[in-house]
Biopython code that builds the backbone (N, CA, C, O; Angstrom):
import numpy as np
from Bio.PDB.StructureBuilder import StructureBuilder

atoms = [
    (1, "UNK", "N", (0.857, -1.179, 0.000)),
    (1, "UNK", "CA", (0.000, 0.000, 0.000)),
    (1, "UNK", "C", (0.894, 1.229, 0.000)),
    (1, "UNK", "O", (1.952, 1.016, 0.592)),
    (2, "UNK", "N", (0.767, 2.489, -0.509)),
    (2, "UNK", "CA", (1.301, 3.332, -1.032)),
    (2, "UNK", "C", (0.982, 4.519, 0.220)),
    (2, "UNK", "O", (-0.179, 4.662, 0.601)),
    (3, "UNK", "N", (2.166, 5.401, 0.856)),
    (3, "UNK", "CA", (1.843, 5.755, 2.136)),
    (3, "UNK", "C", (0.746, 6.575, 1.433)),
    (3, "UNK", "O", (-0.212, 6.465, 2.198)),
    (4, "UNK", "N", (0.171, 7.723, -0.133)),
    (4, "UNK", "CA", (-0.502, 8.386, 0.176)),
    (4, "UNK", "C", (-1.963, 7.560, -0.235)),
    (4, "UNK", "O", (-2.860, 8.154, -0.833)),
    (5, "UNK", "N", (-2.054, 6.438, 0.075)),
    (5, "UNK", "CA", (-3.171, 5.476, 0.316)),
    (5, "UNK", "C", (-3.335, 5.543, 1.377)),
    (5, "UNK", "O", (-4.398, 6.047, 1.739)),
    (6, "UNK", "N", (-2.228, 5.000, 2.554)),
    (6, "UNK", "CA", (-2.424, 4.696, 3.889)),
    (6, "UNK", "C", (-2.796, 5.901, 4.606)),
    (6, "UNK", "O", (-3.155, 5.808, 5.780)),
    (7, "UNK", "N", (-2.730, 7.373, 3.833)),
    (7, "UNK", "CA", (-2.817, 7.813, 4.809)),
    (7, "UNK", "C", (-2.179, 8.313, 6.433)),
    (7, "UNK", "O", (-1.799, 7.288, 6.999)),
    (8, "UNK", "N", (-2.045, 9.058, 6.966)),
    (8, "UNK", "CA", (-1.805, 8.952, 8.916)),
    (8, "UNK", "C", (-2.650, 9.512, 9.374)),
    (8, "UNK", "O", (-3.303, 10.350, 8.752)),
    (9, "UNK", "N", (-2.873, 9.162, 10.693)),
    (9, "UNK", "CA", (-3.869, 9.127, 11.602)),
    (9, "UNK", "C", (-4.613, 10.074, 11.536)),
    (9, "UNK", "O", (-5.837, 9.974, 11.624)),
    (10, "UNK", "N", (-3.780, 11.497, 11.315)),
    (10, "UNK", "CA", (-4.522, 13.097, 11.493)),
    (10, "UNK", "C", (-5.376, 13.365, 10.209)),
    (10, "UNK", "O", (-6.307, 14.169, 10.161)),
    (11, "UNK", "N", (-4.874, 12.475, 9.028)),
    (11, "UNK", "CA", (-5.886, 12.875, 7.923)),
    (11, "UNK", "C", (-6.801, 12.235, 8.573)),
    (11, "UNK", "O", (-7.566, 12.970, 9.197)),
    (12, "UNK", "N", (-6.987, 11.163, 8.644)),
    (12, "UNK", "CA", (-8.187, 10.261, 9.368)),
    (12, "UNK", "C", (-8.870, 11.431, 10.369)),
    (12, "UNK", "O", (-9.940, 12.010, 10.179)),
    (13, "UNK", "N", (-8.426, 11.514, 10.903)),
    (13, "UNK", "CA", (-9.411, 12.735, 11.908)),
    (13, "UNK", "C", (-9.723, 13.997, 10.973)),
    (13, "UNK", "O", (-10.744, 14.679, 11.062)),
    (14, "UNK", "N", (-9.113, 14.114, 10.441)),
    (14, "UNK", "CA", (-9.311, 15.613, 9.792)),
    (14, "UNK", "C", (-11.108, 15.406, 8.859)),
    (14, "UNK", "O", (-12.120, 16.106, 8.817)),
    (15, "UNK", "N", (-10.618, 13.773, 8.115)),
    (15, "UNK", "CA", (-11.975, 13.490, 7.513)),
    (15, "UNK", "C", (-12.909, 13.270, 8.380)),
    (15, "UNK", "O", (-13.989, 13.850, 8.271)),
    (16, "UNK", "N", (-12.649, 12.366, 9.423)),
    (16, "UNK", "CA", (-14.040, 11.736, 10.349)),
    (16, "UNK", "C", (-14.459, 13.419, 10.743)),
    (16, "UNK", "O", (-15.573, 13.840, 10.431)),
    (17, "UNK", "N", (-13.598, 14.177, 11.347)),
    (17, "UNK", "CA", (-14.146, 15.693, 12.235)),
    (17, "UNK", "C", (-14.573, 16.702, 10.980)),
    (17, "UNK", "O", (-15.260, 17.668, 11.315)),
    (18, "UNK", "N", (-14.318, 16.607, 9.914)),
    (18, "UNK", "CA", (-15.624, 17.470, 8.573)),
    (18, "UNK", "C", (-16.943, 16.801, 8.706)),
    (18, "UNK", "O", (-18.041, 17.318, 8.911)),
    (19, "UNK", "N", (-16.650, 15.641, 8.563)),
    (19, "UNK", "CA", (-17.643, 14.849, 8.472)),
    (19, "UNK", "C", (-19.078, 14.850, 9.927)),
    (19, "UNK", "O", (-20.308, 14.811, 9.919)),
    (20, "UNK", "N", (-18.189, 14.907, 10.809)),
    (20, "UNK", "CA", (-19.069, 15.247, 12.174)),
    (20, "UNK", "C", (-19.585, 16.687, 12.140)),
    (20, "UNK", "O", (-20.765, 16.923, 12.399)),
    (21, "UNK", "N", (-18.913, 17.433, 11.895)),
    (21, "UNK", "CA", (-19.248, 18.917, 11.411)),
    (21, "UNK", "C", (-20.394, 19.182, 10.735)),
    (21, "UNK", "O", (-21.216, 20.016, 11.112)),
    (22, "UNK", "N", (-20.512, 18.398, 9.582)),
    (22, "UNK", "CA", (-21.359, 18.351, 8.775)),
    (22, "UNK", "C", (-22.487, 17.613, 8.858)),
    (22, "UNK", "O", (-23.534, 18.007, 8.344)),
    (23, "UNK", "N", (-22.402, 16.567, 9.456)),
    (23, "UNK", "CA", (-23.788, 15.501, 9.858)),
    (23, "UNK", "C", (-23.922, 14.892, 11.037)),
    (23, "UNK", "O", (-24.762, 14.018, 11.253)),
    (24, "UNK", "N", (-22.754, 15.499, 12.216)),
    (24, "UNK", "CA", (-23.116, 14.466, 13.551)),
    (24, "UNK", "C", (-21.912, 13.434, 13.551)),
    (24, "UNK", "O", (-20.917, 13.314, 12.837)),
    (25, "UNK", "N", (-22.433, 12.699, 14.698)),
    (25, "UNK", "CA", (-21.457, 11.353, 15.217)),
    (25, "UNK", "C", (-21.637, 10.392, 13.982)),
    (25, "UNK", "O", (-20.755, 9.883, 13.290)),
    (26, "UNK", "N", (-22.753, 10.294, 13.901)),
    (26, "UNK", "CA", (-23.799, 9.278, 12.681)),
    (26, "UNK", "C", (-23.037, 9.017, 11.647)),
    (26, "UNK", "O", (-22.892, 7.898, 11.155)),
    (27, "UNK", "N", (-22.316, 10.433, 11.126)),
    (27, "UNK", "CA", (-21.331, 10.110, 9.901)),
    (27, "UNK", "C", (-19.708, 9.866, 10.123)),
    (27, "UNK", "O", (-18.840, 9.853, 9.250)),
    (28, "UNK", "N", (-19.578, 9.703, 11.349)),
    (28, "UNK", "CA", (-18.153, 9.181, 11.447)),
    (28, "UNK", "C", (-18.286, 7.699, 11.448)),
    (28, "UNK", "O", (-18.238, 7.193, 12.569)),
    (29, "UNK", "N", (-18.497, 6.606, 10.083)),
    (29, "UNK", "CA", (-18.097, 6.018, 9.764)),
    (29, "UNK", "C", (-17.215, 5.511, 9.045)),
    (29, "UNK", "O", (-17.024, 6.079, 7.969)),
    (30, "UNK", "N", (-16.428, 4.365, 9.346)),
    (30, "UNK", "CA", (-14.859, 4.242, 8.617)),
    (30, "UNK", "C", (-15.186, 3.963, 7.091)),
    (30, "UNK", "O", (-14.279, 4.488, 6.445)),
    (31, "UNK", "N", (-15.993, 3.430, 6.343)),
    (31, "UNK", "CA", (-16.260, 3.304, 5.018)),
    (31, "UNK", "C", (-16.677, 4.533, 4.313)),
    (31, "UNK", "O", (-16.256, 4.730, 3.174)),
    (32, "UNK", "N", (-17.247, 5.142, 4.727)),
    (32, "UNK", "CA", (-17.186, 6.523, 4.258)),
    (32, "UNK", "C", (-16.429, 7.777, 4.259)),
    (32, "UNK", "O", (-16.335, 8.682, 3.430)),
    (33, "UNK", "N", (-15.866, 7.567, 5.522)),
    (33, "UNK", "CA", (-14.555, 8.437, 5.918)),
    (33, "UNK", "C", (-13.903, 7.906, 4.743)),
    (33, "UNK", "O", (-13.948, 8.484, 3.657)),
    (34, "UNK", "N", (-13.241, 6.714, 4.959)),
    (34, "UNK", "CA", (-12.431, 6.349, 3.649)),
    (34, "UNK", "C", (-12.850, 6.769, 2.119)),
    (34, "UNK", "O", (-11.966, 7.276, 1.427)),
    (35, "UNK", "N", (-13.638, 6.657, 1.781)),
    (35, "UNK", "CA", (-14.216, 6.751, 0.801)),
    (35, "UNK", "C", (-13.513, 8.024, 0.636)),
    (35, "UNK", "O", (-12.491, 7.977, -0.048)),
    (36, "UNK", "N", (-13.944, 9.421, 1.247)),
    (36, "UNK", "CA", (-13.749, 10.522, 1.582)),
    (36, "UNK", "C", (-12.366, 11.035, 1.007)),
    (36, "UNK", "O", (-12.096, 11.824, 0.101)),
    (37, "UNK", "N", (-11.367, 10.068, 2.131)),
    (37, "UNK", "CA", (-9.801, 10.243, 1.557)),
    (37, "UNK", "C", (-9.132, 9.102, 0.553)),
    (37, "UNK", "O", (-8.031, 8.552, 0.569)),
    (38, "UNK", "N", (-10.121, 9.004, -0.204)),
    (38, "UNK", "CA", (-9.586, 7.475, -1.233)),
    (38, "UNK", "C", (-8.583, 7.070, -0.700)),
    (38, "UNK", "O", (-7.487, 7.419, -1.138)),
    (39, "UNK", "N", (-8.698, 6.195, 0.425)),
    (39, "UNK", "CA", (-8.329, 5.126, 1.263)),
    (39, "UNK", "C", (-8.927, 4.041, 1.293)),
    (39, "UNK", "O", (-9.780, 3.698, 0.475)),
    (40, "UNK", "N", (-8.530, 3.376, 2.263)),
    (40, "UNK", "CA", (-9.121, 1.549, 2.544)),
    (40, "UNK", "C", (-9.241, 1.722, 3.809)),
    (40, "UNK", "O", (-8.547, 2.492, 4.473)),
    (41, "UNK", "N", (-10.373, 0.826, 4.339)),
    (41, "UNK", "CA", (-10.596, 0.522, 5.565)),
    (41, "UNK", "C", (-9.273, -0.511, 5.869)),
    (41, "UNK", "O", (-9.483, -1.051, 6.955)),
    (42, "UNK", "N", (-8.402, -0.821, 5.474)),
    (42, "UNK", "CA", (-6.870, -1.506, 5.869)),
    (42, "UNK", "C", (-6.230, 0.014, 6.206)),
    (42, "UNK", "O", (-5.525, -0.080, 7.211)),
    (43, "UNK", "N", (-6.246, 0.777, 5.912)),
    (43, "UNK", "CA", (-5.379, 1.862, 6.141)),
    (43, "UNK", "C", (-6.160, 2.835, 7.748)),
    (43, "UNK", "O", (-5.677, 3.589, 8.593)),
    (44, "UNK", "N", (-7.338, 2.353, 7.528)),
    (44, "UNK", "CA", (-8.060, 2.885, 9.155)),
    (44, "UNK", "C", (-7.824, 1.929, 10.260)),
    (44, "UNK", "O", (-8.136, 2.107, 11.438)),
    (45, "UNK", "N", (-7.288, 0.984, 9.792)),
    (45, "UNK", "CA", (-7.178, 0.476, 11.193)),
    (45, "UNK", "C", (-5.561, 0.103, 10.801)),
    (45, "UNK", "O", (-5.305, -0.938, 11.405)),
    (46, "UNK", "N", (-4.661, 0.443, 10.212)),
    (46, "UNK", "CA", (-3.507, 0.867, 10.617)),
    (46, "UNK", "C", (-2.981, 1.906, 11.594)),
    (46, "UNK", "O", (-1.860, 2.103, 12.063)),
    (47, "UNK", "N", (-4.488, 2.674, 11.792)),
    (47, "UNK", "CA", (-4.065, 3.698, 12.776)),
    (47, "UNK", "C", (-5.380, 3.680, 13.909)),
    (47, "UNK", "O", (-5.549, 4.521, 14.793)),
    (48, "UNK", "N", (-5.866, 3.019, 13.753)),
    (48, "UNK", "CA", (-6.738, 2.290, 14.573)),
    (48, "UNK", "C", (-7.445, 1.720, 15.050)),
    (48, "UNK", "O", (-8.439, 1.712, 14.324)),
    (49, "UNK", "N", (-7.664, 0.977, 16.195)),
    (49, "UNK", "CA", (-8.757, -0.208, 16.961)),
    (49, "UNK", "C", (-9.742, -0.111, 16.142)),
    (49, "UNK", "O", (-9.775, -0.822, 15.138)),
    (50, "UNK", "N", (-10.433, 0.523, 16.342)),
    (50, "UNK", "CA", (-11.772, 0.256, 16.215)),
    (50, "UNK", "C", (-12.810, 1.711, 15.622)),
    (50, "UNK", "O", (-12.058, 2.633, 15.304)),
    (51, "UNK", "N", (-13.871, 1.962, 15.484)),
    (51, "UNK", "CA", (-14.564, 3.370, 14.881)),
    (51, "UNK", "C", (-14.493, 3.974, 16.275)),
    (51, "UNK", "O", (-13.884, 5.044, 16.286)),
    (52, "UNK", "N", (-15.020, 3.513, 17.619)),
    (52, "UNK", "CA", (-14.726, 4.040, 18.455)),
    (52, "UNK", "C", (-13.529, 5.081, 18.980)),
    (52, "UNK", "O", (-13.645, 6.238, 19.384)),
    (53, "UNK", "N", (-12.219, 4.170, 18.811)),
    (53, "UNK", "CA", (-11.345, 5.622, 18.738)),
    (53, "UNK", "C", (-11.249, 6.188, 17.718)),
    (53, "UNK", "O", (-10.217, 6.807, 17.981)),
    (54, "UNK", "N", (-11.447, 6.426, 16.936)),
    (54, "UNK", "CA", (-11.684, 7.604, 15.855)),
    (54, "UNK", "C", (-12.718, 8.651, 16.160)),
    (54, "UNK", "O", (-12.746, 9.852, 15.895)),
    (55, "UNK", "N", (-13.786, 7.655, 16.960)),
    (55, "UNK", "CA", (-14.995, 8.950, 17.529)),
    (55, "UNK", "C", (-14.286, 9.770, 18.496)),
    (55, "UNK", "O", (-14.415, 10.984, 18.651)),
    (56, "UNK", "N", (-13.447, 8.897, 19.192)),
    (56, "UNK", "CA", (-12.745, 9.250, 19.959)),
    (56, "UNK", "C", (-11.941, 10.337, 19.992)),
    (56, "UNK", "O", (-11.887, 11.234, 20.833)),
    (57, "UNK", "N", (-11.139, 10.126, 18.706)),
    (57, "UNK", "CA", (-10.174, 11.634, 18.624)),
    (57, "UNK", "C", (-10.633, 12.951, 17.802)),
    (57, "UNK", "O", (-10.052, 14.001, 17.529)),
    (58, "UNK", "N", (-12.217, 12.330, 17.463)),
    (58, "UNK", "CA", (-12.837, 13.357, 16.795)),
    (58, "UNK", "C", (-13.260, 14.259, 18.189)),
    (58, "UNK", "O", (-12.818, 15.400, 18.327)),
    (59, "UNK", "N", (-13.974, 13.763, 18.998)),
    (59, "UNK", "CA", (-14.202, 14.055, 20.645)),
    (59, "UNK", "C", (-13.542, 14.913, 20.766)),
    (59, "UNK", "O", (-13.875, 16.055, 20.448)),
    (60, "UNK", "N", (-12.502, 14.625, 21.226)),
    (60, "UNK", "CA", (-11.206, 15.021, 21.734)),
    (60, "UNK", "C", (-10.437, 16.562, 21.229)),
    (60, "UNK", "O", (-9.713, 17.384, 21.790)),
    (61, "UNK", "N", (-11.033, 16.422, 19.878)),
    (61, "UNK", "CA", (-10.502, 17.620, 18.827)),
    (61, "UNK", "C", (-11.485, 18.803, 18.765)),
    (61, "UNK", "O", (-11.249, 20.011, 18.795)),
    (62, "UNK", "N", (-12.435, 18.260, 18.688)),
    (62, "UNK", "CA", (-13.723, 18.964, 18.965)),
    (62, "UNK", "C", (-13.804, 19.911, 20.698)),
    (62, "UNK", "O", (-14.317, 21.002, 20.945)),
    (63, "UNK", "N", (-13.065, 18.925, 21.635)),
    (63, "UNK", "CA", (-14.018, 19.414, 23.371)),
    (63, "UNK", "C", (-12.170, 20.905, 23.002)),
    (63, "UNK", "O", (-12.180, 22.110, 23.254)),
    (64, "UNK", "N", (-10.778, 19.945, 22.295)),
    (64, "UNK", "CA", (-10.210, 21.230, 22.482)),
    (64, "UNK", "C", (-10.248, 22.768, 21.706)),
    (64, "UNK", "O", (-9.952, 23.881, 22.141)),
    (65, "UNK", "N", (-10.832, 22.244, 20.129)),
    (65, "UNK", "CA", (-11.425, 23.357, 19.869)),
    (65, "UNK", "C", (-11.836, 24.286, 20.689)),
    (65, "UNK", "O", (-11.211, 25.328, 20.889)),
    (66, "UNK", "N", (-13.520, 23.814, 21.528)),
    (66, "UNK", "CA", (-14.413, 24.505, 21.602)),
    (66, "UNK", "C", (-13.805, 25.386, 23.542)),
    (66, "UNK", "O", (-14.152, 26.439, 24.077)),
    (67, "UNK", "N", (-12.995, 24.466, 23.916)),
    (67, "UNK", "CA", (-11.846, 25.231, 24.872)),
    (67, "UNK", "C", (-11.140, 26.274, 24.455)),
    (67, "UNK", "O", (-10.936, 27.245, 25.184)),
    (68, "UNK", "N", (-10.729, 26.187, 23.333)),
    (68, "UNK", "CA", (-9.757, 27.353, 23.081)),
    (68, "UNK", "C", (-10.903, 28.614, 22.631)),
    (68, "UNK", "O", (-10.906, 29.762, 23.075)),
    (69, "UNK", "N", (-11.833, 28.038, 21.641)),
    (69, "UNK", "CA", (-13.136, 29.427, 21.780)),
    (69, "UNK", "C", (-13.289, 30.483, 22.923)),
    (69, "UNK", "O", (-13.293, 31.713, 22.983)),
    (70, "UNK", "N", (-13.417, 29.425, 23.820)),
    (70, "UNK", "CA", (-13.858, 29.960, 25.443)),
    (70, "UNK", "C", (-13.245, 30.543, 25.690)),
    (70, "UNK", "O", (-13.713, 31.538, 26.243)),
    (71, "UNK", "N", (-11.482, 30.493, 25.513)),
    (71, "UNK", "CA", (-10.667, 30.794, 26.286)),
    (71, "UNK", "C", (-10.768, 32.450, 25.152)),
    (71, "UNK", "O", (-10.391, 33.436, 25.784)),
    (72, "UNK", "N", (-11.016, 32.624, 24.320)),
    (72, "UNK", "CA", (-10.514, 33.404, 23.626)),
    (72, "UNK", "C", (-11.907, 34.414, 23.670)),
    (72, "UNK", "O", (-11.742, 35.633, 23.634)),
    (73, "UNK", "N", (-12.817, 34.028, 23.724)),
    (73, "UNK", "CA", (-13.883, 34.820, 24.440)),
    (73, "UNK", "C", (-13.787, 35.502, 25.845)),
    (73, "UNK", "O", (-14.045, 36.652, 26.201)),
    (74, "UNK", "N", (-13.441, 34.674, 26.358)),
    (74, "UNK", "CA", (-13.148, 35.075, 27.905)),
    (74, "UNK", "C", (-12.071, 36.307, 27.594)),
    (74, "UNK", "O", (-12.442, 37.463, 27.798)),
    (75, "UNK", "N", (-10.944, 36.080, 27.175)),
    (75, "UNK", "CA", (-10.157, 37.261, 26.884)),
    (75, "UNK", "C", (-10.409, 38.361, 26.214)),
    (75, "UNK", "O", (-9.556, 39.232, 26.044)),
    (76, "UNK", "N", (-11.346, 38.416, 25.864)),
    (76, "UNK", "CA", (-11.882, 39.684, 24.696)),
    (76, "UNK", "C", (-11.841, 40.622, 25.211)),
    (76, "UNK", "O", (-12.500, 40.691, 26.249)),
    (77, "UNK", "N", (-11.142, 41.702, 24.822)),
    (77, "UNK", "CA", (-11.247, 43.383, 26.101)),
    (77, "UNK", "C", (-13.178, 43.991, 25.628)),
    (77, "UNK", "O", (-14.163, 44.010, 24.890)),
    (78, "UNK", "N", (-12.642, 44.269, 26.521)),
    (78, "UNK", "CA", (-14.346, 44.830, 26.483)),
    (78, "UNK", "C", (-15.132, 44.249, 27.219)),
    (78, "UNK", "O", (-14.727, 43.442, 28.055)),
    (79, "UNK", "N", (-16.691, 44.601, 27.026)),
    (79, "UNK", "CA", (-17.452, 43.701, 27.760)),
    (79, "UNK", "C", (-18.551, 43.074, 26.726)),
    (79, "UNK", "O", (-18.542, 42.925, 25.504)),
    (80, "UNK", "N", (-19.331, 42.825, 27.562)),
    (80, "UNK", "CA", (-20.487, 41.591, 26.630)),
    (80, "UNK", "C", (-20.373, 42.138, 24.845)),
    (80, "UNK", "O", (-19.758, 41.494, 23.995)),
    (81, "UNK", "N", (-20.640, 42.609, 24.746)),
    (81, "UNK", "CA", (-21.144, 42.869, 23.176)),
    (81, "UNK", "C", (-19.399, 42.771, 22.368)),
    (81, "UNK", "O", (-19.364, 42.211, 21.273)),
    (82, "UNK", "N", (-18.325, 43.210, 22.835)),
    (82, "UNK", "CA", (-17.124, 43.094, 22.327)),
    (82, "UNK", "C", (-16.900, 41.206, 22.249)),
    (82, "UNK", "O", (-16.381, 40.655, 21.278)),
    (83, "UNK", "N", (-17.367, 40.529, 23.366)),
    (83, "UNK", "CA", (-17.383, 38.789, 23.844)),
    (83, "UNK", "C", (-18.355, 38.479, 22.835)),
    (83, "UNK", "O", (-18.235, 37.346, 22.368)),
    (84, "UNK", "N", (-19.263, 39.163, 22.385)),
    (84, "UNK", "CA", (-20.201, 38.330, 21.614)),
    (84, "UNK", "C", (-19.383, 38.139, 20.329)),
    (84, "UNK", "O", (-19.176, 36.999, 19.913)),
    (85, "UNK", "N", (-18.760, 39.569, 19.480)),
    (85, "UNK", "CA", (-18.484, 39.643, 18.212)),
    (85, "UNK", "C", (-17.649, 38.738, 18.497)),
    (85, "UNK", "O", (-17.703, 37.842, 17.654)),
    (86, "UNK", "N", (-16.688, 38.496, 19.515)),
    (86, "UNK", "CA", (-15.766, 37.534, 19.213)),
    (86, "UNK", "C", (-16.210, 35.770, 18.997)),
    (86, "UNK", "O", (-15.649, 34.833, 18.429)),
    (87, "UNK", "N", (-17.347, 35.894, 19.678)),
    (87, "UNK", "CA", (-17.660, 34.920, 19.833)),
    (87, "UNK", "C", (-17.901, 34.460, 18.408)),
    (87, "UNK", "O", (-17.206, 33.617, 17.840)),
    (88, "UNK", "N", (-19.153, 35.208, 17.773)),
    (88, "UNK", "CA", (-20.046, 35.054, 16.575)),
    (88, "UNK", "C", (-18.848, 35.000, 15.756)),
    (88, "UNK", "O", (-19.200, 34.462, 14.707)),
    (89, "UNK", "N", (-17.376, 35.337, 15.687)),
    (89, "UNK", "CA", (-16.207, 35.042, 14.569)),
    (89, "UNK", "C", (-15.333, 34.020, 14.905)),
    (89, "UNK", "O", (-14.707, 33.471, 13.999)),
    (90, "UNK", "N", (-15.194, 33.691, 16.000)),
    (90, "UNK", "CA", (-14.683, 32.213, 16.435)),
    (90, "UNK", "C", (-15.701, 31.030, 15.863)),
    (90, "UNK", "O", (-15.316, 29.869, 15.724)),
    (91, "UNK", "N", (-16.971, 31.447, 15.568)),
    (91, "UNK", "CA", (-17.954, 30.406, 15.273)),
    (91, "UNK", "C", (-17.769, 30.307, 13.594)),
    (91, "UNK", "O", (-17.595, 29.294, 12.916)),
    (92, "UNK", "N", (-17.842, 31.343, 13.278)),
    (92, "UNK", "CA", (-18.483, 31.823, 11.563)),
    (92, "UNK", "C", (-16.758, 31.247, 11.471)),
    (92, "UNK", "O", (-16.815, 30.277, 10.716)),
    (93, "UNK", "N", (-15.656, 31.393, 11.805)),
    (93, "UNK", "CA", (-14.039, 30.846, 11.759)),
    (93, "UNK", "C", (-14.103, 29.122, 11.224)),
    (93, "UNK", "O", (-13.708, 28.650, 10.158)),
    (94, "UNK", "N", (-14.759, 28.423, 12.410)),
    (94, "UNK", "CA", (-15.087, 27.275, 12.713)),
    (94, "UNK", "C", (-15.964, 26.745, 11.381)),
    (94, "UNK", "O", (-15.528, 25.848, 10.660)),
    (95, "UNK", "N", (-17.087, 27.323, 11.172)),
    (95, "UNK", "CA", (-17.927, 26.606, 10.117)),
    (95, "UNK", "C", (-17.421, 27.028, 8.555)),
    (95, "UNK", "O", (-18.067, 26.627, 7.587)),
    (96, "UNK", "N", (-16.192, 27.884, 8.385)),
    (96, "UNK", "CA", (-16.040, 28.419, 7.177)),
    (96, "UNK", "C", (-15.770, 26.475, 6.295)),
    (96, "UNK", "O", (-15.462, 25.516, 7.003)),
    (97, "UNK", "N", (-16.000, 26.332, 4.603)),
    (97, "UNK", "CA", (-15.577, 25.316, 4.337)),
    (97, "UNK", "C", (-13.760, 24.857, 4.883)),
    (97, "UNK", "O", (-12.657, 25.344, 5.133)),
    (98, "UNK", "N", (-14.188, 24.141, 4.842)),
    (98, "UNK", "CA", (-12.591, 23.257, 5.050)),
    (98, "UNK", "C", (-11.959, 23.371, 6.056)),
    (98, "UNK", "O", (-10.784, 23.019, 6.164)),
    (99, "UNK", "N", (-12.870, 24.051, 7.244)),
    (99, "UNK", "CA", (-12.164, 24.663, 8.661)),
    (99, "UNK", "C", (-11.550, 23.986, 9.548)),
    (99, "UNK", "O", (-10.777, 24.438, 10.391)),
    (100, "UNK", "N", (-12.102, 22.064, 9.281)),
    (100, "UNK", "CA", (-11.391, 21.429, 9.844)),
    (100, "UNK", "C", (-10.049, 21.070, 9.712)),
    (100, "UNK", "O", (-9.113, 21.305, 10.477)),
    (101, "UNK", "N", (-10.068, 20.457, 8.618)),
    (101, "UNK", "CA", (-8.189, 20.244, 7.742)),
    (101, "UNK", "C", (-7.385, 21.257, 7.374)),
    (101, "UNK", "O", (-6.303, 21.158, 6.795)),
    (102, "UNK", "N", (-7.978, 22.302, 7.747)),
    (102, "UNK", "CA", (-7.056, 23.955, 7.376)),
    (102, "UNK", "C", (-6.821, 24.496, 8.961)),
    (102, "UNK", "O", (-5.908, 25.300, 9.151)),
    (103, "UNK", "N", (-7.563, 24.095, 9.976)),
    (103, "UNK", "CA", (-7.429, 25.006, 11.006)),
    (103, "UNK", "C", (-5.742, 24.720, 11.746)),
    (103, "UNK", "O", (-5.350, 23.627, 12.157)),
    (104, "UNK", "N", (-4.892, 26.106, 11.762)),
    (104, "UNK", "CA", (-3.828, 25.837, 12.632)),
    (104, "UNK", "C", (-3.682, 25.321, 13.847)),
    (104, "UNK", "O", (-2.590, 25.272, 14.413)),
    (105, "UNK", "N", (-5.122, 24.756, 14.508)),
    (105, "UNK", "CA", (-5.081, 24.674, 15.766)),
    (105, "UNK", "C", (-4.663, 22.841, 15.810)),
    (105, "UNK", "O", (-5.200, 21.880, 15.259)),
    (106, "UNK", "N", (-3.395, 22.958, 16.791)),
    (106, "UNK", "CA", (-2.680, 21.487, 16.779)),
    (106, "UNK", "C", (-3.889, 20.176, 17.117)),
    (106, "UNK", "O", (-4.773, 20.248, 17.970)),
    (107, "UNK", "N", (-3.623, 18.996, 16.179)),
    (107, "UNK", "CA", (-4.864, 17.800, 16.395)),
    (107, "UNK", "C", (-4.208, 17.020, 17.700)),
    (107, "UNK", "O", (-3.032, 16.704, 17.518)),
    (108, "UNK", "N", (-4.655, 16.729, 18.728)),
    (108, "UNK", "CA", (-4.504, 15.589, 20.115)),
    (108, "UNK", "C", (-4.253, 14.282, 19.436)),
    (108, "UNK", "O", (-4.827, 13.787, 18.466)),
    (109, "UNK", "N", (-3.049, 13.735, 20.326)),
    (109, "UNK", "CA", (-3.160, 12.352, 19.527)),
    (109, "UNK", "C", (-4.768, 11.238, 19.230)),
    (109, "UNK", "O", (-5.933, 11.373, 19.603)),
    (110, "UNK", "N", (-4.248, 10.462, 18.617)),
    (110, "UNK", "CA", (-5.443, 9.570, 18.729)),
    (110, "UNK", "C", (-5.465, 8.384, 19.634)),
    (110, "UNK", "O", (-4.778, 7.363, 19.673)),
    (111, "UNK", "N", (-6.579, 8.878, 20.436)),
    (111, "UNK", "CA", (-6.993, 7.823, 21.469)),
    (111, "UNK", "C", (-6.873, 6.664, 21.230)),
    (111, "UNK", "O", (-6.990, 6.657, 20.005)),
    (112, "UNK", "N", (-6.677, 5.373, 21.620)),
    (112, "UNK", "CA", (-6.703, 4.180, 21.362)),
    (112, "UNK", "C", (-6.326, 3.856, 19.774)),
    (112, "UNK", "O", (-6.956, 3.172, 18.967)),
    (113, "UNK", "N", (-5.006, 4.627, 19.599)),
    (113, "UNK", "CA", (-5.360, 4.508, 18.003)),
    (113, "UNK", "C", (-3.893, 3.311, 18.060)),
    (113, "UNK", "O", (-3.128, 3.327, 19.024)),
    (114, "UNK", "N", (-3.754, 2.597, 17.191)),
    (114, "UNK", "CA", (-2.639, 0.911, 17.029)),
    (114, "UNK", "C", (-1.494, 1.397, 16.837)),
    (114, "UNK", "O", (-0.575, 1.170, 17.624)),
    (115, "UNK", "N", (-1.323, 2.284, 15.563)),
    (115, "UNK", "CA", (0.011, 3.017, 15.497)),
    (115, "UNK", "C", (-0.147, 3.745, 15.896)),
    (115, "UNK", "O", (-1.238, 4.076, 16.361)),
    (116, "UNK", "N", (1.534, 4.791, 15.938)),
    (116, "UNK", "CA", (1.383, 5.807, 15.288)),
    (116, "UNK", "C", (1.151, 6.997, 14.384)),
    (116, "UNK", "O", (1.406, 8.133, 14.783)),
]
sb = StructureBuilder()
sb.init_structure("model")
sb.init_model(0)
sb.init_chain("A")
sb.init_seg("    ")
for serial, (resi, resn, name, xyz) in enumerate(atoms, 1):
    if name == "N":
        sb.init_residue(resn, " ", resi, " ")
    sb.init_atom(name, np.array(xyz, "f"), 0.0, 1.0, " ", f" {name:<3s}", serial, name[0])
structure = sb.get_structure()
């Protein structure tokens, strides 16, 4: 298998977490994820157990996202209405296309994932 078949782990998240973005937990499935990054379900569980950790590091990517929002709201000078705009552009940031696999914000390893 050809590594840009196999894939690593973070594309795998990058697809499963658009994909959750876009339709929920519901669509973090590994046959479609794959599908997604013309991959093989041999190349998803090169990087891991089971769909579970993949929900897993989608979780995970998602709870630190929506931490760093907070944190960056919370810091906003001003008061409420200065916290909101920031807020409403940390969000509109978040849903722009491709916000998942483009965002600079570092991915958490993957939970229970076989490799590295």
């Amino acid at each position: 298998m050809s590594p840009a078949a196999r894939r690593d782990a973070s594309a795998w998240v990058d697809a499963a977490y658009d994909a959750f973005a876009s339709a929920g937990l519901e669509a973090v499935k590994v046959e479609p994820v794959a599908r997604a990054l013309g991959a093989t379900k041999g190349s998803f569980y090169w990087h891991f157990t089971d769909r579970q950790a993949l929900v897993d590091a989608v979780l995970a990517r998602w709870e630190t996202e929506t931490e760093e929002i907070i944190s960056e709201v919370e810091a906003a000078p001003g008061g409420p209405t200065e916290q909101l705009a920031t807020l409403f552009a940390a969000v509109t940031r978040r849903r722009s296309p491709g916000w998942a696999s483009s965002s600079s914000t570092p991915r958490p390893s993957s939970p229970g994932s076989a490799r590295p």
